[in-house]
N, C-alpha and C positions, 0 to 999 in steps of 0.2 A: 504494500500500500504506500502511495506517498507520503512522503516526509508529511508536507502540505496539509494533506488530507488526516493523515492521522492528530496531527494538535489538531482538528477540529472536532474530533468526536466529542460526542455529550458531553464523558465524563474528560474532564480537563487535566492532564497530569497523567504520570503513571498508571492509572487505570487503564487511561485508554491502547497504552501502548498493548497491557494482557486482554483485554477484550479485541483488538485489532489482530490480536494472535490467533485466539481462539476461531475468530472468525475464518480466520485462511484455512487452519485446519477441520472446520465444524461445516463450512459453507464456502468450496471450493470457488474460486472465482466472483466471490460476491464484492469482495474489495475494489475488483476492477468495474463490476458492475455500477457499484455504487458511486464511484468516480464519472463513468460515462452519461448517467441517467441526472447527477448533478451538474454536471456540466453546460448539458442539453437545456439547465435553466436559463444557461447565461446569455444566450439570443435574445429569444421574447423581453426577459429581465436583465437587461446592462449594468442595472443598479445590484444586482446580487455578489458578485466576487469580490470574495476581502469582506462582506458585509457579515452581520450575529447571524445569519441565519443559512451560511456559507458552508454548511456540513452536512451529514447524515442525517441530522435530526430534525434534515426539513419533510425528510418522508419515511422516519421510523420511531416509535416509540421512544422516550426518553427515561424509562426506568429500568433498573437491571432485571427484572422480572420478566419484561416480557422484549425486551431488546433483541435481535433488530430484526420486532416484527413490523410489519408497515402499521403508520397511524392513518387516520381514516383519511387526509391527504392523499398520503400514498399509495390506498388503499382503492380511491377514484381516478391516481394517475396510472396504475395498472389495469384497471379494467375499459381505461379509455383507450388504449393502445399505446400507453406511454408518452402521451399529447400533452403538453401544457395547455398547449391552445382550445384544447375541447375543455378541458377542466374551467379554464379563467371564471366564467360566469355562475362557476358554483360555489357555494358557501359549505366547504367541507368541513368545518369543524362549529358547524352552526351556531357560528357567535355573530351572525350580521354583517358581515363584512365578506365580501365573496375573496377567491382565492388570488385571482388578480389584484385587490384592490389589497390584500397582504402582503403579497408579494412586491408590488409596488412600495408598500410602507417599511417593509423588510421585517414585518412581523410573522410568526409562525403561521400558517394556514391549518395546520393539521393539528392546532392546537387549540383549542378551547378559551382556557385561563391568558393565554398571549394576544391578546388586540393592538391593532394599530395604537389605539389612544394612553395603551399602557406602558408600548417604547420607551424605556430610558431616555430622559434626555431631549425629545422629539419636542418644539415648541409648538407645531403647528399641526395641528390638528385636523386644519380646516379642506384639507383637499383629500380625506378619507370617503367613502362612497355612505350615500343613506340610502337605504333599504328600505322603499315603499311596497309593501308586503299586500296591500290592499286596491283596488281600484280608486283611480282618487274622482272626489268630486270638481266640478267645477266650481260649486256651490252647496253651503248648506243653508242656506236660503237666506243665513241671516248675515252672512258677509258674501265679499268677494274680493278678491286679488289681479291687480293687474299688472305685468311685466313688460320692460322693455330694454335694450339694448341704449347707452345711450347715445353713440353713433351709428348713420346706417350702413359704415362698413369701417372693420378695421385690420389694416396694415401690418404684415409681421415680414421679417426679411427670411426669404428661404434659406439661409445658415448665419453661420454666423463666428467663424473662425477668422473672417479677414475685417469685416467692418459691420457695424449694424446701424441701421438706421430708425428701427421700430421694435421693440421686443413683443413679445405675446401675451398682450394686455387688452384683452376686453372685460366689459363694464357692464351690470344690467342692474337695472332698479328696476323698485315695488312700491307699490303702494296698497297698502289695504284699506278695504272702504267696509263699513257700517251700512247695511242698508237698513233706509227705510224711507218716511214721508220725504223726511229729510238727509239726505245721506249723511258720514262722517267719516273721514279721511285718518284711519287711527294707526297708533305707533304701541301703546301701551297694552301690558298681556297678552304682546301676540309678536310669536316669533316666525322669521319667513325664510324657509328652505330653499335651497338651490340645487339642481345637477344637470349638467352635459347628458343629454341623450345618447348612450352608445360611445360616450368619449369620457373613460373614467382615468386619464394618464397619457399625458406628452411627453415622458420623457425619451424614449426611445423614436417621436416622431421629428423629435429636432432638436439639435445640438446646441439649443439656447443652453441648457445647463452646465455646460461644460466651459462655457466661456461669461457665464452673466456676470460673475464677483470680479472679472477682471473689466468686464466693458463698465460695469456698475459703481467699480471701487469698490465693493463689497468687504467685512471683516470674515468672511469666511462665505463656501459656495453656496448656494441657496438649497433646501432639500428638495431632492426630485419630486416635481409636479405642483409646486410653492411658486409665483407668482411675486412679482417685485411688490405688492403692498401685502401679503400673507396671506393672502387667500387661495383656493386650487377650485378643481373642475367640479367640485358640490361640497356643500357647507352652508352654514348659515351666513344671511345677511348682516348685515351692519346697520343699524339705527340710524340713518341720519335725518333730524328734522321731522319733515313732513311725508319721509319716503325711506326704503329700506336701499340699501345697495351694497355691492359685490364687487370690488373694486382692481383692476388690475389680473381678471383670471388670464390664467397661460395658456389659455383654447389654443391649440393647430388646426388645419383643415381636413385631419385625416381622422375618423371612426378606427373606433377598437375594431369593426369588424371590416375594413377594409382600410389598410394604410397604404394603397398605391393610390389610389383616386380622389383628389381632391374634392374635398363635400364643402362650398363657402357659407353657407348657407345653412350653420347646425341650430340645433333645437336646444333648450333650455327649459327644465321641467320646474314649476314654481309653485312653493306649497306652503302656505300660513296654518299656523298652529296655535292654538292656544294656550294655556300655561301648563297645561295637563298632558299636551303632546297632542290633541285631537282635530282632527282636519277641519278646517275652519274653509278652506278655498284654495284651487291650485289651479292653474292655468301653464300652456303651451309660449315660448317664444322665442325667435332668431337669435342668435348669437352668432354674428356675421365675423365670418374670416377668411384673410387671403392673402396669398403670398405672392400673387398676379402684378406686382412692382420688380422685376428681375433685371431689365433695365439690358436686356437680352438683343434687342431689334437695333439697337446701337455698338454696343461695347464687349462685342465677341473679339477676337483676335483680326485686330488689324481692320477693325468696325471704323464705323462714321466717327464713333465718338473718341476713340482712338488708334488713328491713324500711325502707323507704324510702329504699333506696341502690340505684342502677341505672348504675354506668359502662360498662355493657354487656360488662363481662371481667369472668369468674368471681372468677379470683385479686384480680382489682383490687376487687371488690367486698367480698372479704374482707378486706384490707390497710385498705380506707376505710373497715371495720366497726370493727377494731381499733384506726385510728387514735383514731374518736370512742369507744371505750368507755375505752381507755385511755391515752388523751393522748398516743403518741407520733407518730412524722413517718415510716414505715413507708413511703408513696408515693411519699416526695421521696426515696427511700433504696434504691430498687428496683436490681438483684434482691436479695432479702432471705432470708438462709439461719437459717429459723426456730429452730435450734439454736443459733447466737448468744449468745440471749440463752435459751432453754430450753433448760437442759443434755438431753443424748441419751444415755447410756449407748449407743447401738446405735450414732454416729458418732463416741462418747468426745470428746462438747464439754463443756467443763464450766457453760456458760452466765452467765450475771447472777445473784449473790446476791441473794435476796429473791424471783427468779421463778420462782415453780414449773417443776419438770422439762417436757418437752412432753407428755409421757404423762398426767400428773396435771392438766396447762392441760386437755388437748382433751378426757379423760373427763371429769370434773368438770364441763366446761363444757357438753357434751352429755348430761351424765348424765340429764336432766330427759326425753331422747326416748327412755328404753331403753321399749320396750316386752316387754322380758324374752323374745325372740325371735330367733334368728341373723339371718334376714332382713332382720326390721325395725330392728335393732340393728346387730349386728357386719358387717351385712354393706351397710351405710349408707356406712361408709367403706372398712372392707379387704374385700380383692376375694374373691368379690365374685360377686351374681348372673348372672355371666356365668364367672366364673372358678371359682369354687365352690375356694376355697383348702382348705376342711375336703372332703378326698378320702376320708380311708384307710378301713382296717378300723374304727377308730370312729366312724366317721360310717356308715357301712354297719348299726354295730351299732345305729344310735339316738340318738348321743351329739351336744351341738353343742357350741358354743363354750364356752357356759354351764355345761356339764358338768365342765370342766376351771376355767375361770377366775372361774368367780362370774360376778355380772350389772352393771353397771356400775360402780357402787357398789363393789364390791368390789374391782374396776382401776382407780378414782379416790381407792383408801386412798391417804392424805400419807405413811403409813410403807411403804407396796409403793417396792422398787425394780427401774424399767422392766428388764427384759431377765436381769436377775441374780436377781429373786425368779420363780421359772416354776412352772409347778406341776409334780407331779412322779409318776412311773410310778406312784408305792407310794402313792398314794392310791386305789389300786383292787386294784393286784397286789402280791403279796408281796416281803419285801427279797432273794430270787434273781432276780428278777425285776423289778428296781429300780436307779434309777441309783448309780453309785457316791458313795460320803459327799462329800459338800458339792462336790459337780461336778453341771450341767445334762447332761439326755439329750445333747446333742449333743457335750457332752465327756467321756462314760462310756464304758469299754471293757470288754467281757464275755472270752469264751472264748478262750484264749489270744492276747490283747492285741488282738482285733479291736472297733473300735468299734461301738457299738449300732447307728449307724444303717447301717451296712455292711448287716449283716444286715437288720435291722429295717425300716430307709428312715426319710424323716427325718419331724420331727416335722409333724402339719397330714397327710402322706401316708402312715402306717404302710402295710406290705405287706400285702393287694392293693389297691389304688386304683381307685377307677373313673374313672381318666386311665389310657389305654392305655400312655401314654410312661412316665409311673413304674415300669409293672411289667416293663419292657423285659431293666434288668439280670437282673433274676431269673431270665425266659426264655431268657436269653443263656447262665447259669451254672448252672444246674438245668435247664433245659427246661419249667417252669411259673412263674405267679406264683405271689406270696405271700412268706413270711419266706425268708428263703436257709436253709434247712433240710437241703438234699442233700450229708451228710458229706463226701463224695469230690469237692465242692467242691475243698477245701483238702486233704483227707486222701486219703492213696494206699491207706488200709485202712481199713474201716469201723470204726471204735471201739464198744468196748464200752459196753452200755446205762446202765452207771452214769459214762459218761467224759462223756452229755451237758454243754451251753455253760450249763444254769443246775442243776447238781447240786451248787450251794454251796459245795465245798472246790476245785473245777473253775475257778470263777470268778477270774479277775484282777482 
């Protein structure tokens, strides 16, 4: 047996070297077995080797009684054919947490008393899976919950070994609402649930974790499938205000159950609880992701955007651009988080005085390609002819990018500020109709304290979409797409015709 392998058995110390004995002579070839069938973890789970749960005793008993019979983990990875992958989505050691989502947290699976939340040491908690055991309501008639994204699409760089310009951070708030005559928009005795559909772990879907402490300045790496403000792919909300949110999750665009095919367009399961744990209201909604920014159609070897440079990596090939246009050492400095030195508004860095914002570098600098077109323009770098991020009701109507934000030129003005200057409803529709004074659509709240994009959806996907998944909530809580318009949503009485959400003196 290996050296390796043998300090790992259960028992730590000289024990294990006489039980590692016994085994070669009692159960010929099982040393080697048990070598190859631990190993076979190490694909699916990256995070396993060197990790507490890097031995035997992920799939055999841990007492000298009944050792080394299989524990009921390994007792589901033998009768599966010796598949990780068929087992993921089972709860072998039925403590609530399926064998994936222990395996991910590098807690035992085949163990009972070992949960993710009981890890030594482990501070976050938060991106462990919840087990909805039950069919959920949408409603128990006396509340409801409603969910959304609050961009309508967000940006992750497909690696992230040479430069990053976006990490994997999407955002989704809640709000729970009181029905009745009168609705109430409520935060108190009532907690609200989160999870990725089908997506319980990114870290084996992209190499953000392998470089985030060093692009981030971090005191140490981040734990697999942790999210730069603490939270992961299901967990509870966060209180804020007038609304719940989830701040910074690590979403990819790839499903546990298919990581070749990019899905932009995931689901997000949302579920209010009461103080007692009982379902109070859950609802369906997007969690928009894309990596459709590759910046591929320029800056291959010996591309438009870098002409006479061919290090055969994309990224590299732009870092080698920038070194020679602009004299710095970008290659010898890798991974290199572009925000740095260009402040972001959208990751609040404040950058190097004297370098332009990154919004104002990358327009500016491409501005000379717009050919005054979504396609050929906006949709060069944000995603994207495959993604199609401009969804909603105005892009149905006619309208593209250009409609809303001007044409490059006009997002490479030195006086725009990225993220905080947006354009805004009331350049087409009236001030009922319009976001609140000096607040963006995504932080305006209309008809008794509910926010726009509740009803509306967020901005890039107004209601109805032609993404099936966006209009999901709406079918969930009305029975059609489109705007959340069906009063008895929230209300236990139809309201009268002049109590409509934009009759002006109605408006919050």
């Amino acid at each position: 047996m290996p050296a390796l392998l043998t300090q790992r058995l259960f028992f730590w110390g000289a024990g294990a070297i006489v039980v590692a004995s016994l085994l070669m002579v009692i159960w010929p070839g099982t040393a080697q077995a048990f070598t190859h069938y631990l190993q076979a973890a190490y694909s699916p789970y990256p995070n396993i080797p060197n990790s507490r749960i890097d031995n035997c005793s992920l799939c055999h008993q841990t007492d000298t009684v009944n050792w080394p019979g299989l524990n009921r983990f390994g007792q589901d990875y033998a009768s599966h054919g010796y598949s990780f992958a068929a087992i993921s989505g089972l709860d072998s050691d039925n403590d609530s947490y399926t064998n994936q989502a222990e395996l991910t947290a590098l807690s035992f699976p085949g163990n009972f008393t070992d949960r993710p939340l009981s890890v030594s040491g482990r501070p976050y908690p938060l991106y462990l899976p919840i087990v909805f055991k039950k069919p959920l309501p949408v409603s128990n008639g006396q509340y409801v919950v409603l969910a959304w994204n609050d961009l309508g699409m967000h940006c992750m760089d497909p690696s992230y070994e040479d430069f990053a310009v976006l990490p994997p951070f999407n955002t989704l708030w809640a709000q729970v609402i009181r029905r009745g005559k009168e609705p109430d928009v409520v935060t108190n005795k009532v907690t609200v649930e989160y999870k990725i559909i089908d997506n319980s772990y990114s870290v084996i879907k992209t190499n953000f974790w392998h470089y985030a402490h060093q692009l981030f300045n971090l005191p140490k790496p981040l734990p697999p499938n942790v999210g730069l403000a603490g939270f992961g792919l299901n967990g509870q909300m966060h209180t804020s205000g007038d609304h719940f949110v989830a701040e910074g999750i690590p979403l990819t665009e790839y499903r546990d159950s298919d990581r070749t095919t990019p899905y932009p367009y995931q689901l997000a399961e949302v579920v209010a609880k009461d103080q007692d744990g009982n379902i109070l209201a859950s609802t369906q909604t997007v969690a928009p992701i894309s990596t459709e920014m590759n910046c591929q159609n320029c800056h291959t070897d010996n591309g438009q955007g870098n002409p006479g440079i061919a290090t055969g990596v994309l990224k590299q090939n732009i870092l080698t651009w920038h070194d020679a246009e602009e004299g710095t050492h970008l290659m010898d400095n890798r991974p290199v988080l572009c925000a740095n030195c260009h402040s972001s508004n959208a990751l609040g860095l404040p950058g190097t005085a004297d370098v332009p914002n990154l919004s104002l570098a990358m327009h500016r600098k491409h501005q000379p390609l717009d050919d005054f077109t979504m396609e050929g323009t906006c949709y060069q770098c944000h995603p994207g002819p495959d993604t199609k991020c401009l969804r909603g009701a105005m892009y149905q109507n006619g309208e593209t990018c250009q409609s809303c934000h001007g044409n490059m030129a006009d997002v490479a003005n030195p006086s725009r500020r990225p993220w905080l200057d947006e354009p805004r409803c009331t350049q087409c529709h009236d001030a009922a109709h319009g976001e609140n004074p000096n607040k963006l659509y995504r932080f305006s709240t209309g008809h008794g304290g509910v926010y726009c994009q509740a009803c509306h959806g967020s901005q890039h996907a107004i209601y109805p979409s032609i993404e099936p998944n966006d209009n999901i909530q709406s079918v969930l809580q009305q029975g059609h797409a489109g705007t959340l318009s069906k009063c008895t949503v929230c209300h236990t009485r139809v309201p009268d015709e002049d109590e409509g959400p934009h009759q002006g003196d109605d408006d919050d």
